[in-house]
C-alpha positions as CSV (number, residue, x, y, z in Angstrom):
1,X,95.9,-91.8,122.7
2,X,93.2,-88.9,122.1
3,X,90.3,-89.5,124.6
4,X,87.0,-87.4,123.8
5,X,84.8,-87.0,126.8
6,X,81.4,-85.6,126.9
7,X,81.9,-83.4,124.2
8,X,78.6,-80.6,124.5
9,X,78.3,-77.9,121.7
10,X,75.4,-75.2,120.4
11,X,75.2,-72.1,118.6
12,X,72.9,-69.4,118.2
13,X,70.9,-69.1,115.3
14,X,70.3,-65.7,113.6
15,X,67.0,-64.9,112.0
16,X,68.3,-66.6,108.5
17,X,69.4,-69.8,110.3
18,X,66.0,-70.1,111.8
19,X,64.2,-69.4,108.8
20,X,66.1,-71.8,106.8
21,X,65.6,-74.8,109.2
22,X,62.2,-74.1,109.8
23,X,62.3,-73.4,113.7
24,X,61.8,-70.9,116.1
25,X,64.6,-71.8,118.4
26,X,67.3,-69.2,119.1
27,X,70.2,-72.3,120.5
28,X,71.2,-75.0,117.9
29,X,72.3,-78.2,119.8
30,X,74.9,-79.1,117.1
31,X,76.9,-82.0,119.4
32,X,74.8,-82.9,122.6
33,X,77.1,-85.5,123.8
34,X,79.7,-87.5,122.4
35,X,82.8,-89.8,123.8
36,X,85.1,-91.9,122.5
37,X,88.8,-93.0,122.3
38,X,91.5,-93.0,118.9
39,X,94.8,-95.2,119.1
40,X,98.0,-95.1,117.5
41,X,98.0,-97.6,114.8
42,X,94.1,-97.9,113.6
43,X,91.7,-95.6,112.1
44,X,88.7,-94.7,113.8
45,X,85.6,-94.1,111.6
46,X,82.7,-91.3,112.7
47,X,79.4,-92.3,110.7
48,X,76.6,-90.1,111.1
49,X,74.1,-88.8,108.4
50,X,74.3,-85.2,107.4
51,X,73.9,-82.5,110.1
52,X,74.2,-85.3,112.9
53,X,77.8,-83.3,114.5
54,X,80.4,-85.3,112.8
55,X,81.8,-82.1,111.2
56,X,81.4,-80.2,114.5
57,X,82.7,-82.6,116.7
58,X,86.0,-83.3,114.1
59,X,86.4,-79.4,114.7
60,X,86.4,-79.4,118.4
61,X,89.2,-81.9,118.2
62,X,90.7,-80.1,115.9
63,X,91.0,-77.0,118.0
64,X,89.3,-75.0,115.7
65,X,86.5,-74.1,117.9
66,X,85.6,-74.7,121.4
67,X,83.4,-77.2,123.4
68,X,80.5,-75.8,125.7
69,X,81.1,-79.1,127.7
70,X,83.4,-82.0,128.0
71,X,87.0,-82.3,127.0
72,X,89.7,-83.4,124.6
73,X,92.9,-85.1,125.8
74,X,96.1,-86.3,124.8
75,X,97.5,-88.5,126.3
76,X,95.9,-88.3,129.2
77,X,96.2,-84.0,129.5
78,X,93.5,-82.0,128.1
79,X,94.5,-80.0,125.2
80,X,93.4,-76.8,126.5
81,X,96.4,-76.5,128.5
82,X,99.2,-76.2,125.7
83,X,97.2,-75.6,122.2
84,X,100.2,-74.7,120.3
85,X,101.9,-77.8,121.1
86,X,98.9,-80.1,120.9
87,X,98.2,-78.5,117.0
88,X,101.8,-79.9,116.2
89,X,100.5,-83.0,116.8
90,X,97.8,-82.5,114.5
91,X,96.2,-82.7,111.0
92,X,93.2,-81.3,109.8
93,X,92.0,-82.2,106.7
94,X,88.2,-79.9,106.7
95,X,86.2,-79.2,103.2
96,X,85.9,-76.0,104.8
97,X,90.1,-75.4,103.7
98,X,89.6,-73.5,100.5
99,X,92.5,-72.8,98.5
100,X,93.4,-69.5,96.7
101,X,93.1,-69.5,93.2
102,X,96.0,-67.9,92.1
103,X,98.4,-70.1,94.8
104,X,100.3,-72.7,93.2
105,X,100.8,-76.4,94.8
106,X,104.6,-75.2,95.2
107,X,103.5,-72.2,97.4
108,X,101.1,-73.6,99.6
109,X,103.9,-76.8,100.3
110,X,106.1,-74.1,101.4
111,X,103.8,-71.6,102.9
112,X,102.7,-74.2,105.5
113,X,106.0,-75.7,105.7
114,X,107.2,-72.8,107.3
115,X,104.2,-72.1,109.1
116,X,104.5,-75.6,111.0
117,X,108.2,-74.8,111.4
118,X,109.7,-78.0,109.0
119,X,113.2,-77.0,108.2
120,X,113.7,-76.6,104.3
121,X,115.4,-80.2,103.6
122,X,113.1,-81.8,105.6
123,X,110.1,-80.0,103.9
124,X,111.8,-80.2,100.5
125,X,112.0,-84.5,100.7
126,X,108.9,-84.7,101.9
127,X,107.2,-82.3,99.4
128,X,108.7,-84.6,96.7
129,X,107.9,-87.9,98.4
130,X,103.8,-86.5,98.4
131,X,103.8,-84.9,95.3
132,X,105.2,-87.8,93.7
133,X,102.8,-90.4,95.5
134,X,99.9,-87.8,94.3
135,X,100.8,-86.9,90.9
136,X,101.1,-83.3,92.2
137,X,104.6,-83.3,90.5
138,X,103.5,-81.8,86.9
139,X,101.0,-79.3,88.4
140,X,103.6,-77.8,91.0
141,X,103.4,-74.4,89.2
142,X,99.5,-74.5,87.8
143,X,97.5,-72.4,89.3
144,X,95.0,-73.3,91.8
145,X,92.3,-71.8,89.4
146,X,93.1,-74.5,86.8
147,X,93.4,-77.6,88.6
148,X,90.5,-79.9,88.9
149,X,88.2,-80.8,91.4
150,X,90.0,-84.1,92.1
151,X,93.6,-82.4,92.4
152,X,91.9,-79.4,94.7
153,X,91.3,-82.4,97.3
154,X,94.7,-84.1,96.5
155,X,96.9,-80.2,97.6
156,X,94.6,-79.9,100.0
157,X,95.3,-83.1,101.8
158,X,98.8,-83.1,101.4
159,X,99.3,-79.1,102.9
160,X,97.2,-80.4,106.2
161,X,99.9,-83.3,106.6
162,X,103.3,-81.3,105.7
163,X,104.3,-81.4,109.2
164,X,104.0,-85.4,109.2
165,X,101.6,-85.6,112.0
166,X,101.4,-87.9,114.3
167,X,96.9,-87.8,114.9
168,X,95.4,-87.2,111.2
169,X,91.8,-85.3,110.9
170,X,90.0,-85.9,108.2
171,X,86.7,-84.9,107.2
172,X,84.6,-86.6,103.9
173,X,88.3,-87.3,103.0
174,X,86.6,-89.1,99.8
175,X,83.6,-86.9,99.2
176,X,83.7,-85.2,95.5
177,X,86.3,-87.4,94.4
178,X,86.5,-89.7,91.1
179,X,87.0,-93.3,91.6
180,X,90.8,-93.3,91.1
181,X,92.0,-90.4,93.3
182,X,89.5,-92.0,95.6
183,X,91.5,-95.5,95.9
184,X,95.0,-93.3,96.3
185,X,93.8,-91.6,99.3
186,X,92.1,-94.9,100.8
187,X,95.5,-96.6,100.3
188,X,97.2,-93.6,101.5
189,X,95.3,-93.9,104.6
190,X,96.2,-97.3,104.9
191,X,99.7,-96.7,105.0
192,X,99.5,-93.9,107.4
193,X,98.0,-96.6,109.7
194,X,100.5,-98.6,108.9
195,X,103.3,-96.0,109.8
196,X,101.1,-95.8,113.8
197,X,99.6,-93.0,113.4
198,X,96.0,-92.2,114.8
199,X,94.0,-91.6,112.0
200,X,89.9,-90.4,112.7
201,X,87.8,-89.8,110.0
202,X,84.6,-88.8,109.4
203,X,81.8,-89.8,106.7
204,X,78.4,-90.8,105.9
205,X,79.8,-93.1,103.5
206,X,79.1,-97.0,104.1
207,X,81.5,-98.8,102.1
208,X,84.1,-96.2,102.8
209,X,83.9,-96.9,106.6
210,X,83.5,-100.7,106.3
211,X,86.4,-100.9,103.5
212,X,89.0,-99.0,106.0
213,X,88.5,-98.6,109.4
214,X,89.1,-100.9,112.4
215,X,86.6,-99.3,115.0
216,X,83.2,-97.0,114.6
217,X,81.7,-94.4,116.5
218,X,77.8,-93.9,115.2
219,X,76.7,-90.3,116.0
220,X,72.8,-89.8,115.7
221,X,71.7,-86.6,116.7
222,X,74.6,-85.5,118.3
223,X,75.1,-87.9,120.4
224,X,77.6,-91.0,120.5
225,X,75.5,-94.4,120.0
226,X,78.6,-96.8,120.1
227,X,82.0,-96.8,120.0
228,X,83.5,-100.4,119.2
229,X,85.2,-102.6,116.6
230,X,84.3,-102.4,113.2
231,X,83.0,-106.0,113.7
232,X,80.8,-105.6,117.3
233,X,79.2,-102.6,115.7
234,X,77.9,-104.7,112.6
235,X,76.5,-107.5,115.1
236,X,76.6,-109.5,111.9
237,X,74.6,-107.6,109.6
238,X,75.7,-104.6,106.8
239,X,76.8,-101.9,108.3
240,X,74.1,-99.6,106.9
241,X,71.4,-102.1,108.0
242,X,73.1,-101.9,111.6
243,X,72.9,-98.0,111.7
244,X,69.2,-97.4,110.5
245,X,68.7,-99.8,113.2
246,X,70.2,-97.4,115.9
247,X,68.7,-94.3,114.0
248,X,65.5,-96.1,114.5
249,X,65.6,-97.1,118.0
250,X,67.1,-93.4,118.8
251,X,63.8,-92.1,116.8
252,X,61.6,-94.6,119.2
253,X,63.1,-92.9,122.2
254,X,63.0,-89.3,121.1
255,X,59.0,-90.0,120.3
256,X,59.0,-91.7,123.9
């Protein structure tokens, strides 16, 4: 089980930054405090409109950058005291991953294959086992610079997961995507639940949380609002009803 705990993170603005957002302020509080729990065997939804820390928060646990504050555990240790073996456990699916153009689907398989250490008939089964199930097959050799949008997404996903991970990251898995390559990585998802893994991801999608995950964390502002079942967070209304409600009342309070 990952545990998040107080999780506390800011950055310093340049001159740029504050021009751009309008503020004089030097510190950005980009995650002010969240906590929650993921399981084997259910995905866990973050929903939080844009800039609220989802993205921040989903890199903290990703060991890509550090917390001020607050901690990250596995299984009860925090990950801080064996990285290396706590990013085998791990993948991180980020828009922020941007492929090379003139990398192939083929290269990048192996490339992180080897990087993760997966032995080359392990890596070779499962590179034609996720090709096939993404219709990567018939672009192995294209050219990164040629694919579309859609396929971009599809190699990306699949390079973050070539070590079969056992927690899965994911980030606007969806956002970008047409309708159909949207519905195989939903079910893909699904499966992956299926197979217990822990599976978080994030999104200010409505109908993508409500159509696939089993519990919700709300982030407003940075900070966790809830963390329950998909059901005890709706209280019996839409989902996006339910959050606007908590955006409101966290408004209320901040006016307080």
């Amino acid at each position: 089980m990952l545990e998040v705990k107080g999780l506390k993170k800011t950055f310093k603005m340049s001159k740029k930054q504050q021009k751009i957002e309008k503020t004089k302020e030097k510190i950005k509080v980009a995650v002010a405090d969240v906590s929650f729990d993921a399981r084997p065997g259910e995905i866990l939804g973050i929903l939080g409109a844009n800039g609220a820390g989802k993205t921040t928060t989903l890199r903290i646990l990703a060991s890509v950058i550090k917390a001020d504050e607050g901690q990250v555990c596995l299984d009860g240790a925090d990950i801080t005291g064996n990285l290396m073996d706590y990013r085998r456990h791990i993948g991180f699916l980020t828009s922020e991953l941007k492929l090379e153009d003139y990398f192939t689907p083929n290269y990048l398989f192996d490339y992180f294959s080897k990087l993760y250490g997966v032995g080359e008939e392990q890596a070779a089964q499962r590179k034609k086992e996720l090709f096939e199930k993404f219709g990567i097959d018939k672009f192995a050799e294209v050219k990164v610079a040629d694919m579309s949008t859609g396929m971009k997404q599809k190699i990306s996903l699949v390079i973050s997961i070539v070590h079969n991970p056992d927690i899965i990251i994911f980030d606007e898995p969806t956002n970008g995507l047409d309708v159909i390559t949207e519905r195989i990585v939903v079910n893909f998802l699904k499966e992956l639940r299926e197979q217990g893994k822990c599976i978080i991801i994030s999104s200010h999608i409505f109908s993508l949380i409500e159509k696939i995950c089993d519990r919700v964390v709300i982030i407003i502002r940075g900070k966790s609002v809830c963390c329950d079942t998909l059901e005890n967070v709706m209280a019996g209304q839409p989902l996006e009803d339910r959050f606007f409600e908590l955006y409101e009342n966290m408004e209320g309070k901040a006016d307080e």
